[in-house]
N, C-alpha and C positions, 0 to 999 in steps of 0.2 A: 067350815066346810062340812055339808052332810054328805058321808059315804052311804053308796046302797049298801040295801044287806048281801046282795049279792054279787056284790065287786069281786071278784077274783083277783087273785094275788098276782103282778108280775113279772114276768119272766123274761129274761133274756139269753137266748142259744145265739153261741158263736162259733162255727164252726166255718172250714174252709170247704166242705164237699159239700157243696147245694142240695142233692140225693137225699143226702144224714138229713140235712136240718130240714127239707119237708116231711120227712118219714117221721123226725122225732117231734118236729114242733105241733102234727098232728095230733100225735101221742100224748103228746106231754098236754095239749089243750082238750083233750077228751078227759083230763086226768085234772081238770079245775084251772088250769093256767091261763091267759093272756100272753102271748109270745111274741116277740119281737125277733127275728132274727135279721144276723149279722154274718158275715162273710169272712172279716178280717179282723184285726184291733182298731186302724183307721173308722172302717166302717161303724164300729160297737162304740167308741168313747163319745163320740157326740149323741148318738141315741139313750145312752145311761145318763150324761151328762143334762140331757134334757130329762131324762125321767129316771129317775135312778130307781133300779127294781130291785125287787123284794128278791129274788133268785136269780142266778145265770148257773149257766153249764156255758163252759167253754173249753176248746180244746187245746192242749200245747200246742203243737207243732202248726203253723199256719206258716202261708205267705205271709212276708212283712214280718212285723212284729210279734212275739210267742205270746202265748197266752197266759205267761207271768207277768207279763207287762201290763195286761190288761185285767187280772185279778190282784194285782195291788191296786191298779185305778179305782176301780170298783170297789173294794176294802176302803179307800182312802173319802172315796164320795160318798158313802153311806155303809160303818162296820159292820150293821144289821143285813147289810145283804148275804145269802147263804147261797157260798158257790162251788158248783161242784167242776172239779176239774178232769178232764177225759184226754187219754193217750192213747195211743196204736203203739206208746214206745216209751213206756212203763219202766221206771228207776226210782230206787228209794233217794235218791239226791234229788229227782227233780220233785218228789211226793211229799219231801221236809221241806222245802223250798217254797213251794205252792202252799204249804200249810202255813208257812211262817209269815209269806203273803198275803194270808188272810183266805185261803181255802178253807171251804167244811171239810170237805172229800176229796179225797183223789179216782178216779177208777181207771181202770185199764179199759180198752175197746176191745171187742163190743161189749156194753153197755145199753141194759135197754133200760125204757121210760120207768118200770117199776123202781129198780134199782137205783134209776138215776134218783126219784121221789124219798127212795127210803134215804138215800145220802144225805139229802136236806136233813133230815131227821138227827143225823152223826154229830157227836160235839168233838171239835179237834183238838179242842184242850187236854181231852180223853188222850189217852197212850195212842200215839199212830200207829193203825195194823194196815199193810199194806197187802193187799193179797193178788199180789202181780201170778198170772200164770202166764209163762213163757209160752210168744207164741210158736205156732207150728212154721217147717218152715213153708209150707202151701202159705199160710194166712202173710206170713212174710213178703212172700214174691208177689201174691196176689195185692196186697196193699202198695206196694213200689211199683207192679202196673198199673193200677190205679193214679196215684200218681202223676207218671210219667204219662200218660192218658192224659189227664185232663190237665197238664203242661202244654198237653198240643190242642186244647181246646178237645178233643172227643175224638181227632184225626187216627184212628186205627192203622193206617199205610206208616205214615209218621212216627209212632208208638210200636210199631215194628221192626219201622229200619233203626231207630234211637236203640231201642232195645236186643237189635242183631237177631231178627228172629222171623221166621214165616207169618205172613199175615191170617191165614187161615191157623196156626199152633195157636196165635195171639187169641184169636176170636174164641178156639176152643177154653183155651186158660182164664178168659172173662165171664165165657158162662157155666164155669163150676167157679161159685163162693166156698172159699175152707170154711170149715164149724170154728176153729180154731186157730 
Protein backbone atom coordinates (compact mmCIF):
# COMPACT_ATOMS: atom_id res chain seq x y z
CA UNK A 1 0.00 0.00 0.00
CA UNK A 2 1.41 3.65 -0.97
CA UNK A 3 0.51 6.31 1.57
CA UNK A 4 0.53 9.91 0.38
CA UNK A 5 2.96 12.18 1.79
CA UNK A 6 0.26 14.05 2.95
CA UNK A 7 -2.08 11.74 4.70
CA UNK A 8 -2.79 12.94 7.90
CA UNK A 9 -3.04 11.15 10.92
CA UNK A 10 -6.38 9.90 12.47
CA UNK A 11 -8.34 10.85 14.90
CA UNK A 12 -11.11 9.96 16.70
CA UNK A 13 -13.43 12.58 19.25
CA UNK A 14 -16.05 10.97 21.22
CA UNK A 15 -17.82 13.00 23.16
CA UNK A 16 -21.56 13.22 24.26
CA UNK A 17 -22.30 17.07 23.69
CA UNK A 18 -22.47 17.60 19.77
CA UNK A 19 -21.57 21.60 20.37
CA UNK A 20 -17.78 20.16 21.96
CA UNK A 21 -17.16 17.74 19.18
CA UNK A 22 -18.07 20.34 16.24
CA UNK A 23 -16.04 23.12 18.02
CA UNK A 24 -13.10 20.75 18.72
CA UNK A 25 -13.08 18.46 15.72
CA UNK A 26 -12.79 21.84 13.84
CA UNK A 27 -9.94 22.61 15.94
CA UNK A 28 -8.43 19.70 15.99
CA UNK A 29 -8.60 19.35 11.80
CA UNK A 30 -7.09 22.79 11.23
CA UNK A 31 -4.37 21.44 13.55
CA UNK A 32 -3.46 18.29 10.90
CA UNK A 33 -6.09 15.66 11.97
CA UNK A 34 -8.70 13.62 9.89
CA UNK A 35 -11.64 13.36 12.63
CA UNK A 36 -14.23 11.08 13.01
CA UNK A 37 -16.45 11.87 15.55
CA UNK A 38 -18.79 9.77 17.74
CA UNK A 39 -21.45 10.52 20.08
CA UNK A 40 -21.40 7.47 22.52
CA UNK A 41 -19.07 4.22 22.99
CA UNK A 42 -21.99 2.21 20.94
CA UNK A 43 -21.51 4.84 18.24
CA UNK A 44 -17.22 4.91 18.49
CA UNK A 45 -16.40 0.99 18.56
CA UNK A 46 -17.58 -0.01 15.25
CA UNK A 47 -15.95 3.19 13.64
CA UNK A 48 -12.28 2.36 15.36
CA UNK A 49 -13.21 -1.23 14.74
CA UNK A 50 -13.41 -0.42 10.93
CA UNK A 51 -10.50 2.00 11.01
CA UNK A 52 -8.55 1.88 13.99
CA UNK A 53 -6.86 5.59 14.58
CA UNK A 54 -3.92 6.79 15.30
CA UNK A 55 -5.48 9.23 18.35
CA UNK A 56 -8.85 9.54 20.04
CA UNK A 57 -9.85 12.01 22.83
CA UNK A 58 -12.69 10.73 24.53
CA UNK A 59 -14.72 11.78 27.20
CA UNK A 60 -15.67 9.83 30.65
CA UNK A 61 -18.93 10.50 31.61
CA UNK A 62 -21.24 9.61 28.47
CA UNK A 63 -24.73 8.19 28.03
CA UNK A 64 -24.50 4.43 27.90
CA UNK A 65 -21.20 3.19 28.35
CA UNK A 66 -17.98 5.47 30.11
CA UNK A 67 -15.25 6.27 28.26
CA UNK A 68 -13.11 3.62 30.01
CA UNK A 69 -14.97 1.12 28.17
CA UNK A 70 -14.12 2.44 25.19
CA UNK A 71 -10.40 3.28 25.85
CA UNK A 72 -9.50 -0.13 26.68
CA UNK A 73 -11.32 -1.05 23.34
CA UNK A 74 -9.27 1.16 21.54
CA UNK A 75 -5.81 0.06 23.54
CA UNK A 76 -6.84 -3.60 22.99
CA UNK A 77 -7.41 -2.88 18.84
CA UNK A 78 -4.46 -1.05 18.32
CA UNK A 79 -1.72 -0.21 21.62
CA UNK A 80 -0.32 2.48 19.28
CA UNK A 81 -3.33 4.48 19.50
CA UNK A 82 -2.68 7.75 21.75
CA UNK A 83 -5.61 8.60 23.69
CA UNK A 84 -6.43 11.38 25.60
CA UNK A 85 -9.00 11.17 28.02
CA UNK A 86 -11.33 14.41 29.08
CA UNK A 87 -13.69 15.10 32.21
CA UNK A 88 -15.89 17.79 33.50
CA UNK A 89 -15.40 15.41 36.75
CA UNK A 90 -11.88 14.93 37.34
CA UNK A 91 -10.51 12.28 40.18
CA UNK A 92 -7.19 10.82 40.60
CA UNK A 93 -9.00 7.13 40.81
CA UNK A 94 -10.50 7.60 37.58
CA UNK A 95 -7.02 9.37 35.88
CA UNK A 96 -5.01 5.84 37.23
CA UNK A 97 -7.76 3.97 35.96
CA UNK A 98 -7.92 5.41 32.42
CA UNK A 99 -3.98 5.31 32.35
CA UNK A 100 -3.85 1.76 33.26
CA UNK A 101 -6.45 1.31 30.28
CA UNK A 102 -4.15 2.42 28.11
CA UNK A 103 -4.60 6.40 28.33
CA UNK A 104 -1.71 8.84 27.22
CA UNK A 105 -3.51 11.62 29.17
CA UNK A 106 -5.95 12.45 31.31
CA UNK A 107 -7.24 16.24 31.23
CA UNK A 108 -9.88 17.97 33.09
CA UNK A 109 -12.66 20.20 31.06
CA UNK A 110 -12.10 22.57 29.47
CA UNK A 111 -9.58 21.50 27.54
CA UNK A 112 -8.67 23.11 24.39
CA UNK A 113 -7.30 21.63 20.93
CA UNK A 114 -3.71 22.97 21.80
CA UNK A 115 -3.62 21.10 25.02
CA UNK A 116 -5.44 18.33 23.81
CA UNK A 117 -2.35 17.91 20.85
CA UNK A 118 0.34 18.55 23.30
CA UNK A 119 -1.20 15.37 25.40
CA UNK A 120 -0.52 13.25 22.54
CA UNK A 121 2.96 14.20 23.13
CA UNK A 122 2.77 12.87 27.17
CA UNK A 123 4.21 9.23 27.88
CA UNK A 124 2.14 7.57 30.76
CA UNK A 125 4.69 5.29 31.66
CA UNK A 126 6.10 8.87 33.05
CA UNK A 127 5.03 9.41 36.83
CA UNK A 128 1.13 10.53 36.45
CA UNK A 129 0.82 14.34 37.22
CA UNK A 130 -2.58 14.96 37.51
CA UNK A 131 -3.30 18.65 37.62
CA UNK A 132 -7.08 18.59 38.37
CA UNK A 133 -8.22 22.15 39.33
CA UNK A 134 -11.33 22.12 41.17
CA UNK A 135 -14.18 23.51 39.46
CA UNK A 136 -15.96 26.64 40.43
CA UNK A 137 -19.26 26.22 41.75
CA UNK A 138 -20.79 28.53 38.63
CA UNK A 139 -18.91 26.01 36.21
CA UNK A 140 -20.61 23.26 38.29
CA UNK A 141 -24.35 24.26 38.00
CA UNK A 142 -23.75 25.46 34.57
CA UNK A 143 -22.48 21.93 33.43
CA UNK A 144 -25.50 19.98 35.38
CA UNK A 145 -27.79 22.42 33.24
CA UNK A 146 -26.37 21.59 30.45
CA UNK A 147 -26.94 18.42 31.05
CA UNK A 148 -30.30 18.32 32.09
CA UNK A 149 -30.84 20.52 28.80
CA UNK A 150 -30.01 18.33 26.53
CA UNK A 151 -31.90 15.32 28.57
CA UNK A 152 -34.81 17.21 27.34
CA UNK A 153 -33.59 17.55 23.85
CA UNK A 154 -32.83 21.48 24.10
CA UNK A 155 -36.64 21.93 25.84
CA UNK A 156 -35.85 25.18 28.15
CA UNK A 157 -39.78 25.05 29.69
CA UNK A 158 -38.79 21.45 30.57
CA UNK A 159 -35.17 22.15 31.87
CA UNK A 160 -36.81 24.60 34.10
CA UNK A 161 -39.55 22.90 35.68
CA UNK A 162 -37.04 19.41 36.04
CA UNK A 163 -34.85 21.97 37.63
CA UNK A 164 -37.42 23.88 39.87
CA UNK A 165 -36.66 27.15 38.49
CA UNK A 166 -37.99 30.24 36.44
CA UNK A 167 -37.80 29.94 32.85
CA UNK A 168 -36.51 33.25 32.13
CA UNK A 169 -33.45 32.65 35.64
CA UNK A 170 -32.81 29.41 33.34
CA UNK A 171 -32.24 31.54 30.02
CA UNK A 172 -30.13 34.15 32.03
CA UNK A 173 -27.91 31.20 33.77
CA UNK A 174 -27.17 29.60 29.86
CA UNK A 175 -26.04 32.83 28.62
CA UNK A 176 -23.23 33.45 31.03
CA UNK A 177 -20.41 30.37 30.41
CA UNK A 178 -18.24 30.28 33.97
CA UNK A 179 -14.22 30.73 32.98
CA UNK A 180 -14.00 28.03 35.44
Amino acid sequence: MNLAINEKPSLLLVDDDSTFCTVLARALEKRGFTVTVANNVEQALPLAKANPPEYAVVDLKMDGASGLVLTKALHELDPATRIVMLTGYASIATAVEAIKLGATQYLAKPANADEIVAAFGHNASAELQLNVVPASVDRLEWEHIQRVLQEQQGNISATARLLNMHRRTLQRKLAKRPNA
